[in-house]
MARVEXMAR-451787 format. One record per residue (C-alpha): residue number from 1; x, y, z. Coordinates in Angstrom, 1 decimal. Layout:
// MARVEXMAR-451787
   rose       xx       yy       zz
    NUM        X        Y        Z
...
***
This chain:
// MARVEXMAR-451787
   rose       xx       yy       zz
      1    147.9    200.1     89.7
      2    150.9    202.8     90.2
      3    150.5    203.4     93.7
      4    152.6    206.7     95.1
      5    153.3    206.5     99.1
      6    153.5    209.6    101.5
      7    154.0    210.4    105.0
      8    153.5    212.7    107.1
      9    155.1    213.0    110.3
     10    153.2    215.5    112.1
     11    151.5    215.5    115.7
     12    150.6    218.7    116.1
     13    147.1    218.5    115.3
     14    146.5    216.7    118.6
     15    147.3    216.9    122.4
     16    148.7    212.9    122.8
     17    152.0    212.5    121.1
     18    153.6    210.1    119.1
     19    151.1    209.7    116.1
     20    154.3    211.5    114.2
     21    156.1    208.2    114.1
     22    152.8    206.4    112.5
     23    154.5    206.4    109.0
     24    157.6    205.0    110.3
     25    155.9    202.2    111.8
     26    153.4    201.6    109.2
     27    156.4    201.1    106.7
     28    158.2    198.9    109.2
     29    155.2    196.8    108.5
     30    155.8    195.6    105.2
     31    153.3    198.0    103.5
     32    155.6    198.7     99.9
     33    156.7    194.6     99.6
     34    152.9    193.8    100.5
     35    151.7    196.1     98.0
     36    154.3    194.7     95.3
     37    152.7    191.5     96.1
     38    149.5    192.2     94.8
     39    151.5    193.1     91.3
     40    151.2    197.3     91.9
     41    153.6    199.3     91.0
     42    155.0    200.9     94.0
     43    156.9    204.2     94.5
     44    157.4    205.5     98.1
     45    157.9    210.1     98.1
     46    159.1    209.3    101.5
     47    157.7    211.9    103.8
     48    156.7    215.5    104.6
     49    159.4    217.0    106.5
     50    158.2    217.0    110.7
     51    157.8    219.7    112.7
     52    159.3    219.7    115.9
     53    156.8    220.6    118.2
     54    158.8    221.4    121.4
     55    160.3    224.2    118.9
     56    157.2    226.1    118.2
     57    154.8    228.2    119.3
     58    151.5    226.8    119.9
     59    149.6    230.0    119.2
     60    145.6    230.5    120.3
     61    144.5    227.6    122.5
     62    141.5    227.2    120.5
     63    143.8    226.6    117.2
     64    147.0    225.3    118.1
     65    149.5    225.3    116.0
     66    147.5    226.3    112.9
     67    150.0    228.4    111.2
     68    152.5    225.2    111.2
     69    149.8    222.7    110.8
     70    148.9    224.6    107.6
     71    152.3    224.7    106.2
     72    153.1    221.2    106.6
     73    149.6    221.1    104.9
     74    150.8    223.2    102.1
     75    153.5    220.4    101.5
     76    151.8    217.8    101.6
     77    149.1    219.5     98.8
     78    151.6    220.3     96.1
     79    153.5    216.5     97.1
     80    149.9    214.7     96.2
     81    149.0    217.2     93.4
     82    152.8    216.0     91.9
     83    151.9    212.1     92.4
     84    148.4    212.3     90.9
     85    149.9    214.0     87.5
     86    152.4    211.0     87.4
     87    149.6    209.1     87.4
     88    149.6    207.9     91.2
     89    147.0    206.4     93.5
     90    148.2    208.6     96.5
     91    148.1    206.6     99.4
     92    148.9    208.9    102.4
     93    150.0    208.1    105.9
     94    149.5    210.0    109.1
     95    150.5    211.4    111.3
     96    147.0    213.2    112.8
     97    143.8    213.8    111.3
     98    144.5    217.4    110.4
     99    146.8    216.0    107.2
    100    143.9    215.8    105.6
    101    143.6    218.9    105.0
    102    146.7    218.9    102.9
    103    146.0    215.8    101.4
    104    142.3    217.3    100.1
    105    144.0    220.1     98.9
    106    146.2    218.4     96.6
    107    143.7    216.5     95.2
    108    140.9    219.5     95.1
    109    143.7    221.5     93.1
    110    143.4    219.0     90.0
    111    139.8    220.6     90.2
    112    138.1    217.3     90.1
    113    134.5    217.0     91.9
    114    134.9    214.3     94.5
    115    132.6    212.9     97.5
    116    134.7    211.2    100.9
    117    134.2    208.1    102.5
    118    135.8    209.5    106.1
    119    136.1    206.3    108.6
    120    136.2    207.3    112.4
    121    135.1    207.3    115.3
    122    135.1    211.1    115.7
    123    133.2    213.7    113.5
    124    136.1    216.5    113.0
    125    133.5    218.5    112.2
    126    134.3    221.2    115.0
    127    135.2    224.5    114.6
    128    137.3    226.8    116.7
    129    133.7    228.3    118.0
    130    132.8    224.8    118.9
    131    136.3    222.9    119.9
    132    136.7    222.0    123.6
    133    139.9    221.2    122.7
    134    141.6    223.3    120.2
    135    143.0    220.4    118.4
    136    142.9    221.0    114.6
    137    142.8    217.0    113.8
    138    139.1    217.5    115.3
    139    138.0    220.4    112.3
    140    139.6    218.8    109.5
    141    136.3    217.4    108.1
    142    134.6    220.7    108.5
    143    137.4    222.5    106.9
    144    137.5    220.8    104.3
    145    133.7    221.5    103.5
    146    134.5    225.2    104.0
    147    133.7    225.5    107.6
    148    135.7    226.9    110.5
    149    138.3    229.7    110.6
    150    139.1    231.1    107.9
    151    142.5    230.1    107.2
    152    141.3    226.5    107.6
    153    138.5    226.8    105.8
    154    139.5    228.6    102.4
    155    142.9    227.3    102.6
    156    144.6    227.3     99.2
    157    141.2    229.4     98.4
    158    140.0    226.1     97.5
    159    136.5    226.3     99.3
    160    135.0    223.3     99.6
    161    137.6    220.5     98.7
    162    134.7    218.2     98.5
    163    131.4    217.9     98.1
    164    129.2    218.0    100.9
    165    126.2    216.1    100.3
    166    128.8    213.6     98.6
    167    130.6    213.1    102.2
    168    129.6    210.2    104.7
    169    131.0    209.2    108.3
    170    130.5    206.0    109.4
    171    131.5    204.1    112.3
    172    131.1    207.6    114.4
    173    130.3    206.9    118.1
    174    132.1    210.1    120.0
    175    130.7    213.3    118.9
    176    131.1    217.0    121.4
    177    127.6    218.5    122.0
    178    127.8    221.5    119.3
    179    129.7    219.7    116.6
    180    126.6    217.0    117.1
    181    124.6    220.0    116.2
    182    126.1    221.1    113.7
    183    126.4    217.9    111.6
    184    123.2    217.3    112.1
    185    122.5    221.0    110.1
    186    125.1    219.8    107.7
    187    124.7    217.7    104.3
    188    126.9    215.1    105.2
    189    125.6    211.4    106.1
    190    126.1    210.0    109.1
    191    126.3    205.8    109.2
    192    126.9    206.1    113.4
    193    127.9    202.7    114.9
    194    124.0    202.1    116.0
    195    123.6    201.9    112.4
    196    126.5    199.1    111.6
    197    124.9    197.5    114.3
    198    121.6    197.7    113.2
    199    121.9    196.9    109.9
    200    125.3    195.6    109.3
    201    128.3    196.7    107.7
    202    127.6    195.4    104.2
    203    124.6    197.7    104.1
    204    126.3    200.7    105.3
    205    128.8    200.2    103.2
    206    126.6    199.9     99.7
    207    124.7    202.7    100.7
    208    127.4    205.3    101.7
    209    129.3    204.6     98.5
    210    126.0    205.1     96.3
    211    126.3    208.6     98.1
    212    129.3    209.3     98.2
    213    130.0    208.3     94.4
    214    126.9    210.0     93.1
    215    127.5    212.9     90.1
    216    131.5    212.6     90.7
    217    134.5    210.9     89.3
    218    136.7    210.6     92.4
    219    136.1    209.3     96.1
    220    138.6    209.7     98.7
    221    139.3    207.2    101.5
    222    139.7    208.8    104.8
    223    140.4    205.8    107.6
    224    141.3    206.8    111.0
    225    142.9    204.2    113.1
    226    140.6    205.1    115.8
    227    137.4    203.6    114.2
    228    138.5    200.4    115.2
    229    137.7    199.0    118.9
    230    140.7    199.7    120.9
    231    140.7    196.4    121.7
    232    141.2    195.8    118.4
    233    143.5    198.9    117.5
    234    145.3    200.1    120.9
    235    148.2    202.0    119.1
    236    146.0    205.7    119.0
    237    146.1    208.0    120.7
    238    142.0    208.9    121.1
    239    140.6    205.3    121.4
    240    136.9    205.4    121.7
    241    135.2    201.7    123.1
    242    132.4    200.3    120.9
    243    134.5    200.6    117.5
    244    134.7    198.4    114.5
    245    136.0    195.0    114.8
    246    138.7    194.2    112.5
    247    136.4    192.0    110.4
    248    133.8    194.5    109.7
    249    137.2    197.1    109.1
    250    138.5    194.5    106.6
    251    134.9    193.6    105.0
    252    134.8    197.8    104.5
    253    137.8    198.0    102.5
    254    137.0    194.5    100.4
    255    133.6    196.3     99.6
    256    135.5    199.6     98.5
    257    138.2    197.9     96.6
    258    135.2    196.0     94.4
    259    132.8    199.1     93.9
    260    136.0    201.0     91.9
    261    135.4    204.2     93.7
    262    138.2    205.1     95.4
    263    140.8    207.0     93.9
    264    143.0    208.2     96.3
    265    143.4    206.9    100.2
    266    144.9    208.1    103.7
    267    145.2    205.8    106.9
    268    145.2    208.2    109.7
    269    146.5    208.3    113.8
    270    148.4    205.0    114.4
    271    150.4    206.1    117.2
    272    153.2    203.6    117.5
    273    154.1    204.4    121.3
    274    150.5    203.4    122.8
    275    150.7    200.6    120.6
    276    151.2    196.9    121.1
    277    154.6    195.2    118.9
    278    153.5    197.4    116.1
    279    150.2    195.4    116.1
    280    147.9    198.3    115.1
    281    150.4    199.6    112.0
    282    150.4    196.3    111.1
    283    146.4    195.7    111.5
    284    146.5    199.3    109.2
    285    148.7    197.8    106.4
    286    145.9    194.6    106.4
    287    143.4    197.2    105.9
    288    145.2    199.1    103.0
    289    146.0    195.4    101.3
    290    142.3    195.1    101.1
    291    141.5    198.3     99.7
    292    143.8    197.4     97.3
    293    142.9    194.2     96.3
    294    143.7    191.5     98.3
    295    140.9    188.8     98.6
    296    140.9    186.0    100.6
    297    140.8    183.4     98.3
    298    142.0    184.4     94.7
    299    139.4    183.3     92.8
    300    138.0    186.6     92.3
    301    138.6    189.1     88.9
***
């Protein structure tokens, strides 16, 4: 596989910073020589340019920083549109949730239908009616799907960039009171940690891609960091207890990389400054191995 890396070094989609310097660290972790193990081809873009937050204006407090999170946005569309006519897996790396935004974009402009396997412990299916926070990381799911403000929500005036009824959350465990409501009004499947729990990843797992995968080509990957226990991830920067072990993270990926879905991937929120000797963007780089194809034993075609 030809596998094209970008980052993006942004953190103003969230209040806690430092999730800027996730790419940075992720790379530090052996991520391009790791990938060349496995015998892909391996080109690394380098990154987005990064916004300097303590130069801008944050704007309304129920959007903050929209206007700059949707230029970086912009960037990072036409960067992942450029590597998927070369031919690319685009492998993205955050930086917060709201990248993919851009990252959807890019892809949605090739005019592909495509479902979303979105990993976290959040819903980002908030609005700027609904936010208590204002952070955009927390809407990107419902922008994509065509929800939200406007200039979120038809960005590009590509409206949805995925398919609804072809998107599934899993691992979810933290979700505010309205955006609860209105995912529960919403098409998109919801595999909450009860459910991994109940049932067992494996199961989850086979049934979210059959949805996700059903009537399209394409599947895209979003993993946020923050899916993971903390105790297993401590380097984000909205750690929610009752996560994912790394095990059942690891077993996801293994089960991705062998149903031949996923065409494109992003690995979300490692913030390197709450983090333990780089131990999460490590733990990340484990994950993304796996997705890609590394087994345990290899013994397996």
């Amino acid at each position: 596989m030809k596998v094209g890396i970008i980052g993006v070094p942004m953190d103003l989609g969230q209040r806690r910073r430092g999730v800027d310097m996730g790419p940075t660290a992720i790379r530090i972790a052996g991520l391009s020589d790791k990938l060349r193990q496995l015998n892909h081809q391996v080109y690394d873009f380098g990154n987005i340019p990064g916004p300097d937050r303590s130069a801008l204006k944050m704007g309304s407090e129920k959007l903050r920083y929209m206007d700059e999170v949707l230029r970086v946005c912009g960037q990072l569309a036409d960067q992942v549109s450029k590597i998927v006519s070369k031919g690319y897996f685009p492998l993205v790396l955050g930086g917060d949730q709201s990248v993919s935004i851009g990252t959807l974009t890019g892809l949605a402009s090739k005019g592909d239908k495509r479902g979303i396997v979105w990993i976290d412990a959040h819903g980002d299916f908030n609005t700027h009616e609904t936010t208590p926070s204002g952070s955009i990381h927390g809407m990107a799911l419902a922008a994509i799907l065509g929800y939200g403000h406007p200039k979120l929500a038809r960005f590009r005036r590509i409206i949805p960039k995925a398919l609804e009824k072809n998107s599934v959350l899993i691992a979810g465990r933290s979700f505010d009171e309205e955006e609860a409501k209105r995912l529960r009004r919403s098409k998109v499947t919801v595999f909450t940690m009860k459910e991994v729990d109940e049932v067992g990843m494996r199961r989850v797992m086979q049934e979210g891609i059959q949805i996700a995968s059903k009537g399209v080509r394409e599947v895209h990957l979003s993993f946020d960091i923050d899916a993971l226990d903390p105790r297993e991830a401590p380097g984000t920067g909205t750690p929610v207890s009752g996560g994912l072990t790394y095990r059942e993270a690891q077993l996801a990926m293994e089960i991705l990389y062998d149903s031949g879905v996923i065409t494109s991937a992003e690995f979300v929120e490692v913030n390197p400054i709450l983090d333990e000797a780089n131990r999460t963007a490590e733990l990340s780089v484990q994950l993304m191995l796996s997705l890609l194809g590394k087994q345990i034993l290899k013994t397996r075609k």
